[in-house]
N, C-alpha and C positions, 0 to 999 in steps of 0.2 A: 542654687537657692530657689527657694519656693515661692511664688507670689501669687495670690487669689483672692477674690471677691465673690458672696454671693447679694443678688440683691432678688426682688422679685412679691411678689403678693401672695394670698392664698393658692389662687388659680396657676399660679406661675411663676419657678422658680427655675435663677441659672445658675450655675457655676463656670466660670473662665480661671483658667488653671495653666500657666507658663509655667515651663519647668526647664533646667538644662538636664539633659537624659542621664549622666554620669550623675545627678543627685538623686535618682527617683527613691534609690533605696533608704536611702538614709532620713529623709524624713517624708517621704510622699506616700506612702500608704494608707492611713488614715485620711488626709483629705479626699484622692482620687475614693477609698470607699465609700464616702459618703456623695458624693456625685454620679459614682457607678449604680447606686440605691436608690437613686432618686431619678433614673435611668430606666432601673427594672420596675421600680413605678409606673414606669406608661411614657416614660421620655425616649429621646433619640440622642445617639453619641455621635461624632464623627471628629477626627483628627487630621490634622493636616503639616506637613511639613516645608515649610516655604525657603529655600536654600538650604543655608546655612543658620538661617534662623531657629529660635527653641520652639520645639511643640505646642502648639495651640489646641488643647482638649474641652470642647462645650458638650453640656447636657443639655438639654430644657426637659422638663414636666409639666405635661396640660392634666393638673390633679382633676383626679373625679371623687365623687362625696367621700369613697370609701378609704383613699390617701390622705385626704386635708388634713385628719390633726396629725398623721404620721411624718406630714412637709412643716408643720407646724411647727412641731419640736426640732424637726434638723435644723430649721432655719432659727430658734434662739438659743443651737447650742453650738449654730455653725462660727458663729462669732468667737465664742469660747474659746473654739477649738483652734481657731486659726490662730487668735492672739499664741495660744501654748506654741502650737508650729512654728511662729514665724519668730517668739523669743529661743526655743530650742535651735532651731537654724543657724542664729548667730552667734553660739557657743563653739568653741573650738576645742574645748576638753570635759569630758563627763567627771562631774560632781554630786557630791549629794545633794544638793538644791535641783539637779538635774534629775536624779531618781525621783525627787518631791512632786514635781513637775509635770512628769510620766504616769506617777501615781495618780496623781487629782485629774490627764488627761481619759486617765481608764477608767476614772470614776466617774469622768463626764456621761463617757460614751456608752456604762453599762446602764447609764438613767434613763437612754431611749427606752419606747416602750413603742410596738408591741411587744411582746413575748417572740424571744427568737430573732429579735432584727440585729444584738452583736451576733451571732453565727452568719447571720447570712452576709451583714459587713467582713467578716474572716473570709470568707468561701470569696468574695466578690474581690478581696484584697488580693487573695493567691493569685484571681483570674486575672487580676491586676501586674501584679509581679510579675505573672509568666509573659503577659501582654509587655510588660518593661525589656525581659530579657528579647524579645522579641525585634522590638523596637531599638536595641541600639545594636544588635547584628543585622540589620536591616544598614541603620548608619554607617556600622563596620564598612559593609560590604559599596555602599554608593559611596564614601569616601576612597577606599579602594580603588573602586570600579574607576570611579572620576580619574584618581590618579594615572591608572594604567591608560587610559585613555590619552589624555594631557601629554604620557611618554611615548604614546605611539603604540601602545600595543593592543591587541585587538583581543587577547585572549588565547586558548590552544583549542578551540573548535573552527575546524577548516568551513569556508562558506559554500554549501552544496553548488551543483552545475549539471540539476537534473532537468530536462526537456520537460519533461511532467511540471516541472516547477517553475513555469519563464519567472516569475515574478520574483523569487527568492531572495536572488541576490541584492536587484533595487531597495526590496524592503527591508532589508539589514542595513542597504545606506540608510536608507531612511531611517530608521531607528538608532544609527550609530549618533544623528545629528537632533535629533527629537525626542527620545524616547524622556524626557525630563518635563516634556509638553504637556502631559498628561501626569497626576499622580496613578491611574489606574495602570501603568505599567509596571510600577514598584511593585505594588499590590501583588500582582501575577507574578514577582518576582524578578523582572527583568533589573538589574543592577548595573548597567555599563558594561558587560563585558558580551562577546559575540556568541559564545555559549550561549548567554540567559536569551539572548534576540532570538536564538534559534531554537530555544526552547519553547519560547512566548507563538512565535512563528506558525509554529507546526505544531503547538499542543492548543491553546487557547484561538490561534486565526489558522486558517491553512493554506499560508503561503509557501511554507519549504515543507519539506520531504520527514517524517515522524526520523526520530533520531537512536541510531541500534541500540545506544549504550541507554536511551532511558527506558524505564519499564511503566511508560505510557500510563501512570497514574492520574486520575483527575486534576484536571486545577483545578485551584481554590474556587469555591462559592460561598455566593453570601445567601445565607440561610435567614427566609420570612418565612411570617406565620403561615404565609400562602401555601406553602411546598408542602407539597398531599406526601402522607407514608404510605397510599395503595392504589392501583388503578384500579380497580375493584370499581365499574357501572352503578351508580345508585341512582334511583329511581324517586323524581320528579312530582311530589305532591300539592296541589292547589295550599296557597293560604288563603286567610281571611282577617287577619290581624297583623296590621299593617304597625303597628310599635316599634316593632326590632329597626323596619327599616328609617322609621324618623329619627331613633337613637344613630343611626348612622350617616344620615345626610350630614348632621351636626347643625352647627348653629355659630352666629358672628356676622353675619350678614344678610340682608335686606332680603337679595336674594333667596338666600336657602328659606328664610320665613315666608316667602311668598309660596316656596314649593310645597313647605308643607304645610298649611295654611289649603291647601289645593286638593293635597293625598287625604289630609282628613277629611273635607267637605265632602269628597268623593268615595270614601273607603266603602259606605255601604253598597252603591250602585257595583265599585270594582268586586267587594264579598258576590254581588246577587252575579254577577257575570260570570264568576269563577265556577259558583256552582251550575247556571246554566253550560258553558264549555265542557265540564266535567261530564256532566250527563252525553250528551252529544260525541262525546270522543268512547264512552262506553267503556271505559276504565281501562284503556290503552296505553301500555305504558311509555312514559315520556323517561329519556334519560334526563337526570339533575347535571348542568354544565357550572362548569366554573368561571362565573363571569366579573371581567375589572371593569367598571364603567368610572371614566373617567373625562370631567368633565372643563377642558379645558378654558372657551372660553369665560367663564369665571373663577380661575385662579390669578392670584396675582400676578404671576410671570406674563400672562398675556395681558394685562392691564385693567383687566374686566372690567369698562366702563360700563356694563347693564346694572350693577348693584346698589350703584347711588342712586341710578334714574328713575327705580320700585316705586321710588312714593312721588314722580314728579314726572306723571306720564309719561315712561318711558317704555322701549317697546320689551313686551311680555312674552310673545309669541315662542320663544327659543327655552325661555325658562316652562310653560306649560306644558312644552316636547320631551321639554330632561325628566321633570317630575311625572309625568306619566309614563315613560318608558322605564324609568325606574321602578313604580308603581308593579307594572305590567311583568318586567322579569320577577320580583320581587313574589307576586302572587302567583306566577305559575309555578315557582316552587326552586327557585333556580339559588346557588350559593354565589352572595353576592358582596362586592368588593367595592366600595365607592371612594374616587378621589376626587381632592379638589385643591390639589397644588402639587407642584413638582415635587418636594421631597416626598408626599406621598404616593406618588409615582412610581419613583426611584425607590421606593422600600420595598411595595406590592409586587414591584417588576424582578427586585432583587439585583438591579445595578447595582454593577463595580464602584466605589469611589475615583466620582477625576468629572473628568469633563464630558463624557458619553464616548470617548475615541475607541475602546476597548468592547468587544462583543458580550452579550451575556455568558454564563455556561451552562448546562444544565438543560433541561423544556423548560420550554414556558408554565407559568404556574396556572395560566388562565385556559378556557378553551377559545372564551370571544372575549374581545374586547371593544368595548361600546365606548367611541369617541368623537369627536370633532375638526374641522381644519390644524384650529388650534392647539388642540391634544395633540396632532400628528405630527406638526412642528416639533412639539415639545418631546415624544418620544424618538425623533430622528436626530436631537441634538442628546440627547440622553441613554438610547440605545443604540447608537453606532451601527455597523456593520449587522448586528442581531436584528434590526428593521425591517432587511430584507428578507431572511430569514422566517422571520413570525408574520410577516405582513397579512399571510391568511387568514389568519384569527379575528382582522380588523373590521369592524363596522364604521363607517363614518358618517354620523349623523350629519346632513349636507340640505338646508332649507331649500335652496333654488335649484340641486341637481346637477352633477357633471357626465357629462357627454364622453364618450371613447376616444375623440380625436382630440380632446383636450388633457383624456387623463393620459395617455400614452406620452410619455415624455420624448422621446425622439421626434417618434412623428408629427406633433406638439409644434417643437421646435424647427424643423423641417418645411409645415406647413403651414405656419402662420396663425396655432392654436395656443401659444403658449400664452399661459395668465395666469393672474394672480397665485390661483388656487389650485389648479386642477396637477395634473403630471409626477401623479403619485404612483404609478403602473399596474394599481390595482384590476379585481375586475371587477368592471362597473356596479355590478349586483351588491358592490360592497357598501355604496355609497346610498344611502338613507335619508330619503327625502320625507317634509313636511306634506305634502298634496304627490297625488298619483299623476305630477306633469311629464313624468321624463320615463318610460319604460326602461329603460336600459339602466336603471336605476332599482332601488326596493324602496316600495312605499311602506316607510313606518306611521307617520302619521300623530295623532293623540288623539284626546275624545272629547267629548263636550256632555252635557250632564241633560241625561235623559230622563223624560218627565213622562210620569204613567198617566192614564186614563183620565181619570178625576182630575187632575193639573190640568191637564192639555181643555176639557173643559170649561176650567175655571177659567181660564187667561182670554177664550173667545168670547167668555160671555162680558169680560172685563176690558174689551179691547176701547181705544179711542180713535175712533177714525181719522182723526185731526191732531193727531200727534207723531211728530216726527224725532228722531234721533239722530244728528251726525256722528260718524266712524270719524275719531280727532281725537285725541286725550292732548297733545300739546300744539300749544298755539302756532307754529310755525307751520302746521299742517293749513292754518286757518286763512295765510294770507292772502289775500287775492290776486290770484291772477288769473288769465285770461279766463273769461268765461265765467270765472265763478258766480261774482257777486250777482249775476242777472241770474244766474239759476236759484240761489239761493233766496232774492227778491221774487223770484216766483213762484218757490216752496213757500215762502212767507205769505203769499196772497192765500194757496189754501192751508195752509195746516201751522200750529205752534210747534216752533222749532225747537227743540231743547239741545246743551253739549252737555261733555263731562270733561270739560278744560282746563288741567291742573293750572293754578296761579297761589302766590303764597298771600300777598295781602291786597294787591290790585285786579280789578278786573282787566281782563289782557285784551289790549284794544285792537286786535286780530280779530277779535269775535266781536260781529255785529249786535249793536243795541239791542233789536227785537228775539235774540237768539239769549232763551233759560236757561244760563250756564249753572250747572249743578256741581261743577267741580269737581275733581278727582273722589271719585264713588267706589268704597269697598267695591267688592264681588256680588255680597247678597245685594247693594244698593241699585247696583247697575241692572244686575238679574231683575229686577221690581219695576226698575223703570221701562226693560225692553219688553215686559208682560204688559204692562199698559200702550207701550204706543205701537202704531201700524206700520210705518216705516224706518228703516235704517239705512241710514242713507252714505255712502262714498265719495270722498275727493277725488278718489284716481292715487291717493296716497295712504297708508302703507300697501305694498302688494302683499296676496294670500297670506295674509294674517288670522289668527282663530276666529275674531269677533263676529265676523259675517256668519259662520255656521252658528254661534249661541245664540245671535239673534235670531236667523230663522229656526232655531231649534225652541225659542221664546214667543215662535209667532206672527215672527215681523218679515214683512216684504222684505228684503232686500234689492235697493236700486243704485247700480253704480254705472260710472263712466265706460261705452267702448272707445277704445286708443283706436286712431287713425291716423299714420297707419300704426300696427302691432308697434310697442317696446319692445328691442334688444339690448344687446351688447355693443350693435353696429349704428346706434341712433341713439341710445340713451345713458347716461352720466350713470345712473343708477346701478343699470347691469353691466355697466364696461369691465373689464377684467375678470367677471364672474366665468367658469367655465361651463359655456353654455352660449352654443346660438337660439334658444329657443326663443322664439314670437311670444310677447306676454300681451293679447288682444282686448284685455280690460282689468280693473283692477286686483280680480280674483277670478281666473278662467277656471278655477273647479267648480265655482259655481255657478258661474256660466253654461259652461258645460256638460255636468253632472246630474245638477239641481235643477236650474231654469226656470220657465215659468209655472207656474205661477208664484212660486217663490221667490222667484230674482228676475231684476228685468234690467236688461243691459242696453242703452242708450247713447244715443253721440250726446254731450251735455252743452254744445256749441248750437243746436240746431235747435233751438227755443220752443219751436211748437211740438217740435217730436218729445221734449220735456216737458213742457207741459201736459201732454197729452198720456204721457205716460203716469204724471203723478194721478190726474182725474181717472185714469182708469185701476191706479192702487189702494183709491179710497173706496172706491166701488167691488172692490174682488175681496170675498174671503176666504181665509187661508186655514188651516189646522197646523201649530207649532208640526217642524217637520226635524226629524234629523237621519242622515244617510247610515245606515248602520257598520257601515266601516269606522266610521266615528264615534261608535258607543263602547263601552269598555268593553263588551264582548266580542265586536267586532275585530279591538287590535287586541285583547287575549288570541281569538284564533287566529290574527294574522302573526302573530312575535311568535307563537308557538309552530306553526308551520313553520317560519324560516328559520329557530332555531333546532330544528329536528330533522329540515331536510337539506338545508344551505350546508352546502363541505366545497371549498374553495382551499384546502390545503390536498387534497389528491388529487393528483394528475388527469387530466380529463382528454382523451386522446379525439382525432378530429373523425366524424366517420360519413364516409369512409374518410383515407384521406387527401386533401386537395394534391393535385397533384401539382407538383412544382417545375414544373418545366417552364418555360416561356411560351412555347406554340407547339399546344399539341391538337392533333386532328380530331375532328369530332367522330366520336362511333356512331353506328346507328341500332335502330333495337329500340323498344320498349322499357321502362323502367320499371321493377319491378317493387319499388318498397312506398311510391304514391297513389293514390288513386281517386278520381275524381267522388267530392262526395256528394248523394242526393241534392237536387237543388239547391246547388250552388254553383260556382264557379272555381270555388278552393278544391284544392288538394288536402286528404287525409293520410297519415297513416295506413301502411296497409298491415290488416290483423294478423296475417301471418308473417310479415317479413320480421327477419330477426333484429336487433338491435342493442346496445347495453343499455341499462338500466339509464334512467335522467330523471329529474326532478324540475319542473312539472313532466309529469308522465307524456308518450307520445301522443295518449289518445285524445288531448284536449290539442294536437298542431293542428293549423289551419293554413296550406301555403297558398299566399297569392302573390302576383307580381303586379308590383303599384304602376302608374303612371308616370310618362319621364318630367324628373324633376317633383315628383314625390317624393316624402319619407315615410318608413315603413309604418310611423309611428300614424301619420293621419292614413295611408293608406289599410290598413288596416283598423282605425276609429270608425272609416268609412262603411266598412263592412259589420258595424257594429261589433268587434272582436279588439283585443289586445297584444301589439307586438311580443314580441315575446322572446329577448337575447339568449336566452341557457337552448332557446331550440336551433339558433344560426348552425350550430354543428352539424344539424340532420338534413342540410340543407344548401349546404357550402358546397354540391356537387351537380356529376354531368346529371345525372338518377331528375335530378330536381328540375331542371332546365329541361330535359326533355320532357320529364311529366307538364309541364306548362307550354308545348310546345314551340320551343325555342327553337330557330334555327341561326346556327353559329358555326361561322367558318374557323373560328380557332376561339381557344380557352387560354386564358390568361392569368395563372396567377399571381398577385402583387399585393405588396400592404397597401391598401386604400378602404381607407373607411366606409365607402360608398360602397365596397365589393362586400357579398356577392351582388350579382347587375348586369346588363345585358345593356346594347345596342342596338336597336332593329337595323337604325338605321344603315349602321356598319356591318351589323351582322357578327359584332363582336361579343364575347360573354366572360366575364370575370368573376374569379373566388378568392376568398380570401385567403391571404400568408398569414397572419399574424388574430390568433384569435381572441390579444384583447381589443379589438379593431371591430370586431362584431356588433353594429352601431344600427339599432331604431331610428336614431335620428336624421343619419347620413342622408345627404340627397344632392341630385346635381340634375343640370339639365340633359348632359348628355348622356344619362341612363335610367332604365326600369330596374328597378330593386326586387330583387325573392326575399321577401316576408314571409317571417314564420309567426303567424296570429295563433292565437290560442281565444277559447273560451272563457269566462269567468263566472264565481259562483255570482248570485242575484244580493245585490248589496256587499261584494269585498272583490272589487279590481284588480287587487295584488295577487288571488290564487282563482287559478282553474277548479273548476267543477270536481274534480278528481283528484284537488291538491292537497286536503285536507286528509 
């Protein structure tokens, strides 16, 4: 018997459809056609079978203008249709009242309109039908299967006991007693019996041995719109009309309005960029990559608390990152794939139906995949075994950066790095940070909105000396503790304090009387106010957040707290469990350190007179709106476009030479022949004749130098004003390297440790590394000097060498 309901609105219509599978024929074709229609509309199907229970078949449709009245009529003639259905149903013998019946139901159904929608309900019926007969030899066979199971018997395929295969036989237990865990193993056809297990085995996973008698045909795939019909290279063109891609963020939340809300304010600066890159690259061709960016934490599965907090000072920082690197692929011309919940994941990906246990088949349909912690979750519960697999493909946008010995999951756990986050086994280069703090990382970054000539004029001649900003949208930022309220009482003696403190109808008694709360301020509002006032001023709370760069990109000093000592992981609540030892020495060290003074003045904010003395010297000093142009849309156009043309982390990258694994082997002597010292300095270069394979950044931008003990490569080489530099550790992991720095070492050692490559004077010992996702900028111990491979960088973009573009 048939039972069904639709309910739903213009936007949004379901169908839920039980059926027992021995009735489909008899009266289930028309309604499944009209569910299946409303499916090839723009909806999603999926069925599931729970025991012994009947089929549960849903659609849904998210109509767009051009299906509305075509859901319109289905839905007041779905009523019709069912009443006829479900009085036909309960007839036990055909009548002429029953041909009447029949007649007025076909008469219903040929009033649809457009033109052509009874054929395509026929054609969808058959596909229907064939899907029915389908559906109960499926049943057949796992009733079957169950039984022979239940009698003991395992089937007539004997269970291999090939060496090549240790795992074989475990995993047909395993499947003998699970394989109903998952629906994705019915799918691929596994049925209860030891055949299907060693079909599934060795066709779809490759735990047993391929099987003589099959003729090794594909399994099944599930076929998205994603899946290209040609590899055929197509070449990579600038846009400048950003439409397509705001039709595709979507729309439903807070969130996505904030993003595009952003893409549009900015479309024209990102047009003017596209064509400055354009001109500069000299019409070189880029390949067009097929990109899924998928943006996890704001789907629902991961809970997305950023979307309610848009209009209630919440933090924004993460959402400015997603819409601008959207923006950014988007404009250099790249085909692009955006999700924003697990079932659209699961469709773009072309997952199996079940629980993720089951591999993909097929390639991947993406080249990159631009994601998040949370996406990674969500793909490793959804793509199964396939994770490992594609993991090259992966980008993982990562604000505060992971470190090697945290992402390495053994060693991780081993040695006392395991955390929240990190122990993915990627290579570090995959992980995508917000600010250039962590080399061993890729700085993606986003931009801030740059102001030509005539602006930047306007705003100095409009400036207020006496006017200050605090960095705070919510009051909990605001509450006092140590130290504050005397800093702030002594901002108040010179300057008018203004915030922008969201509150819905009280003023929040967080924010001191004398302090002009302006309230949670649009974008252009906020823009207006940091043009007028001269400071922008820091709690020490949020860390490297956008807002310090718009202000000094507005004009305004920036003045925030130095930590003493440094925030970590190892001292502070904040970054505990993040993977990352890095030292955070004041509330935004890029600006600290990048920018400086006279645009930012970093201060102890305990030490009253050094505060004081600081503000009298911010009122006195003028400044020109400044911004870094790594941060302007041209800046991460040429940086997104570099690393998607030269980053390949899915080909084997062999060590060179290679380290040698022994445990103690003797030092040779000799010269080495591929370093050489370069003009004043102290580093080693490349030498131009020695040979080498190709790498990206190129050899001629290496700098070797060996830090100090209890250095890391990363400030030892800041030191030397240059940039560690991980894709070079391979050219450098040897004896060649250590002698050119004149090392002398009674024996070489190599070992996973993150700290190697590294030397001992004291011992006189020298280490390289095993394991080259281990290759760590950050590494540092007291008991060793580090071989740093520094590189050069072009003049405003840290992320690429002179020569990388």
């Amino acid at each position: 018997m048939i039972t069904g309901n639709c309910d739903g609105t213009i936007m949004v219509r379901r169908c839920l459809v039980t059926f027992k599978p021995f009735r489909i024929f008899v009266v289930g074709i028309g309604f499944f056609s009209l569910c299946f229609l409303m499916t090839s509309l723009g909806g999603q199907f999926s069925a599931k079978r729970l025991g012994d229970s009947p089929f549960t078949i849903r659609t849904e449709v998210m109509g767009g203008v051009e299906s509305r009245g075509v859901l319109r009529k289905i839905s007041d003639m779905l009523e019709v249709i069912l009443k006829r259905m479900d009085s036909l149903s309960k007839l036990d013998n055909t009548t002429s009242s029953d041909t009447r019946r029949l007649d007025e139901l076909s008469s219903a159904i040929n009033r649809f309109q457009p033109a052509g929608l009874v054929e395509r309900i026929q054609a969808i019926a058959q596909n229907v039908s064939n899907m029915a007969v389908r559906v109960e030899q499926i049943l057949q066979n796992s009733i079957a299967a169950g039984k022979a199971v239940r009698d003991g018997s395992s089937g007539q395929c004997e269970v291999p006991r090939d060496p090549r295969y240790p795992d074989c036989p475990g995993k047909v237990d395993w499947m003998r007693a699970r394989w109903t865990s998952d629906p994705c193993y019915a799918f691929y056809g596994v049925d209860g019996s030891d055949c299907s297990f060693l079909i599934y085995l060795s066709e779809v996973e490759w735990f047993c041995p391929p099987l003589a008698w099959r003729n090794h045909s594909s399994p099944p795939t599930i076929h998205t719109h994603t899946h290209q019909t040609t590899t055929a290279k197509r070449q990579a063109a600038f846009r400048t009309d950003l439409s397509s891609l705001l039709d595709q963020v979507g729309t439903g939340k807070e969130s996505l309005s904030f993003m595009k809300r952003r893409m549009r304010r900015l479309a024209p600066q990102w047009g003017t960029a596209a064509q400055r890159l354009h001109a500069k690259l000299r019409q070189r061709w880029r390949e067009q990559k097929k990109i899924l960016v998928h943006v996890g934490f704001l789907t629902e599965e991961s809970g997305d608390v950023f979307s309610p907090k848009v209009l209630k000072g919440g933090p924004l920082g993460e959402m400015v990152q997603w819409a601008d690197i959207l923006t950014a692929l988007h404009v250099l011309g790249h085909n692009l794939k955006i999700s924003m919940s697990v079932k659209e994941l699961q469709g773009f990906l072309g997952v199996p139906p079940g629980r993720g246990s089951c591999p993909l088949t097929g390639p991947l349909p993406f080249d990159l995949i631009y994601t998040d912690y949370h996406g990674m979750q969500q793909m490793k519960q959804h793509m199964g075994l396939s994770l490992k697999r594609h993991k090259c493909h992966i980008r993982v946008i990562d604000t505060f950066g992971t470190e090697p010995a945290y992402n390495h999951e053994e060693y991780a756990t081993l040695h006392g790095y395991r955390s929240n986050w990190g122990y993915w086994n990627l290579n570090t280069r995959q992980y995508m940070t917000m600010f250039p703090h962590t080399p061993d990382n890729s700085f993606m970054g986003f931009v801030s909105e740059e102001l030509n000539d005539t602006e930047k004029r306007s705003i100095m001649l409009n400036k207020v000396n006496s006017m200050a900003v605090v960095y705070g949208k919510e009051a909990s930022m605001w509450k006092l503790q140590q130290g504050k309220e005397g800093f702030l009482q002594t901002l108040h003696r010179y300057m008018e304090v203004h915030g922008t403190v969201y509150y819905e109808t009280q003023r929040p008694p967080e924010v001191p009387a004398f302090v002009k709360n302006h309230g949670l301020l649009p974008q252009h509002e906020l823009q207006t106010l940091l043009r007028r006032a001269k400071l922008f001023i820091g709690f020490g709370f949020p860390y490297e957040g956008p807002a310090p760069l718009e202000a000094i990109a507005n004009g305004c000093i920036y003045l925030q707290p130095k930590f003493r000592p440094p925030h970590s992981s190892l001292n502070h609540e904040f970054f505990r469990g993040k993977p990352t030892s890095r030292e955070v020495s004041s509330q935004h060290p890029y600006a600290e350190q990048y920018i400086g003074r006279p645009h930012v003045m970093t201060v102890d904010y305990n030490n009253s007179q050094e505060f004081d003395s600081a503000i009298r010297e911010i009122m006195r000093t003028k400044v020109e709106p400044y911004l870094p142009y790594e941060y302007t849309c041209e800046g991460m156009l040429e940086r997104v476009h570099a690393y998607i043309q030269h980053q390949d982390f899915c080909s084997p990258e062999a060590p060179f030479p290679p380290a040698n694994s022994s445990t103690k082997t003797q030092w040779p002597s000799g010269p080495g022949p591929q370093f050489v010292l370069l003009p004043n300095s102290s580093a080693l270069g490349w030498a131009p004749n020695a040979s080498a394979p190709p790498s990206w950044p190129p050899l001629s931008s290496l700098r070797l130098l060996a830090s100090q003990d209890g250095q890391s490569c990363v400030e030892a080489c800041q030191r030397a004003h240059l940039v560690c530099e991980p894709a070079l550790f391979r050219f450098v992991n040897n004896k060649e390297a250590l002698r050119g720095l004149a090392v002398q070492c009674e024996v070489v050692e190599a070992e996973v440790n993150h700290v190697f490559p590294a030397f001992s004077v004291l011992r006189r010992e020298c280490g390289l590394q095993k394991d080259p996702l281990l290759y760590s900028c950050a590494g540092l111990s007291p008991k060793y000097r580090r071989l740093c491979p520094c590189r050069d960088s072009r003049r405003g973009q840290v992320a690429l060498c002179r020569d990388c573009l």
